[in-house]
N, C-alpha and C positions, 0 to 999 in steps of 0.2 A: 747512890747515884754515881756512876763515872765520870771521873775528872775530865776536864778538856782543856790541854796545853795547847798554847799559841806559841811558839815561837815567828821572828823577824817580821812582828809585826806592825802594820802602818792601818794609815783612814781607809784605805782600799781593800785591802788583804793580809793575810797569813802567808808565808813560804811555808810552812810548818803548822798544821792540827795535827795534834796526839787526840784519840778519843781512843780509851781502853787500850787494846794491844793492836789500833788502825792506827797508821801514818799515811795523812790525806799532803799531796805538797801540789801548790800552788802551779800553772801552764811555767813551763822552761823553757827559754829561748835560747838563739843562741847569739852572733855577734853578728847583725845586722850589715846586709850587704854581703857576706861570704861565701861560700859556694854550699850547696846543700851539707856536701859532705862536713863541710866542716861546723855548720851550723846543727850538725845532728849532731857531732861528737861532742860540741859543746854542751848542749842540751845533755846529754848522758855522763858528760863531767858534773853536771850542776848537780845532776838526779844520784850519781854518787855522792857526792859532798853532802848535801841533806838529808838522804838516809843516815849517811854513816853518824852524822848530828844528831838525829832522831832516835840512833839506836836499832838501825838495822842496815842492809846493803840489796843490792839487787837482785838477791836469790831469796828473797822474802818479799819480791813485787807479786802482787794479788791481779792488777791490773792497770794497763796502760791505754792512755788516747793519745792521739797522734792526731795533730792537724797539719794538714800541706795545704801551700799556698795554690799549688797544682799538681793534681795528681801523677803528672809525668814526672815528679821527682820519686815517685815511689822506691822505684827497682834501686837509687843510688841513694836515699835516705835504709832503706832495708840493708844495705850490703853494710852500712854503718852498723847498724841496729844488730843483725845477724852476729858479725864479730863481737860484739858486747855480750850478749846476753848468755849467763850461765848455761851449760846443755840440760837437759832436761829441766831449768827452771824456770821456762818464758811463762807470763804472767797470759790473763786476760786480756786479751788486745782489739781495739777498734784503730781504726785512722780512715780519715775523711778528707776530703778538699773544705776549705772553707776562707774566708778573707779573713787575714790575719789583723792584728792592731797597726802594723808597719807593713809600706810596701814591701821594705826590705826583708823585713822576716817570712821565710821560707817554711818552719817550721816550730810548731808548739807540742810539747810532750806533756801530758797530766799525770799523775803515778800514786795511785792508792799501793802499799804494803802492809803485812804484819811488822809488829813489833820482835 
């Protein structure tokens, strides 16, 4: 049977599930109240930080979700996103509108990887 690692775990959630060579990580925000732009790079700071914890980086993303608070941040959350992501290694991708946990947050990123 394959193991399952929890890492930065609490009663609510994991930031980190290892199962076999998946790295599942927990919605990433960013700093509540800032401008899209900057709450996406936060968000793509974090999703750095926890791969590289878990043992992988963003050119071994399998697949990303993206939530906006409103789809009119698309085009200047993308222009974030665009700059990041490896070339030829962009994952799986969805992104939707949906009401976030805070007003203030603009944006939540999901991110399944390989190990």
């Amino acid at each position: 049977m394959t193991q399952i690692e929890r890492h930065h775990t609490g009663t609510r959630m994991s930031k980190i599930v290892k199962h076999g060579d998946t790295i599942y990580l927990c919605g990433q925000v960013g700093t509540a109240g800032a401008s899209i732009a900057q709450q996406t790079q936060d968000c793509l700071d974090k999703i750095d930080a926890l791969l590289a914890e878990a043992g992988s980086d963003k050119s071994r993303m399998l697949q990303c979700t993206i939530w906006l608070s409103d789809m009119a941040n698309f085009t200047a959350m993308n222009e974030v996103w665009d700059a990041w992501v490896p070339e030829g290694a962009a994952p799986a991708r969805a992104c939707g509108e949906a009401k976030l946990a805070r007003p203030e947050l603009l944006v939540e990123m999901i991110v399944v990887a390989a190990a």
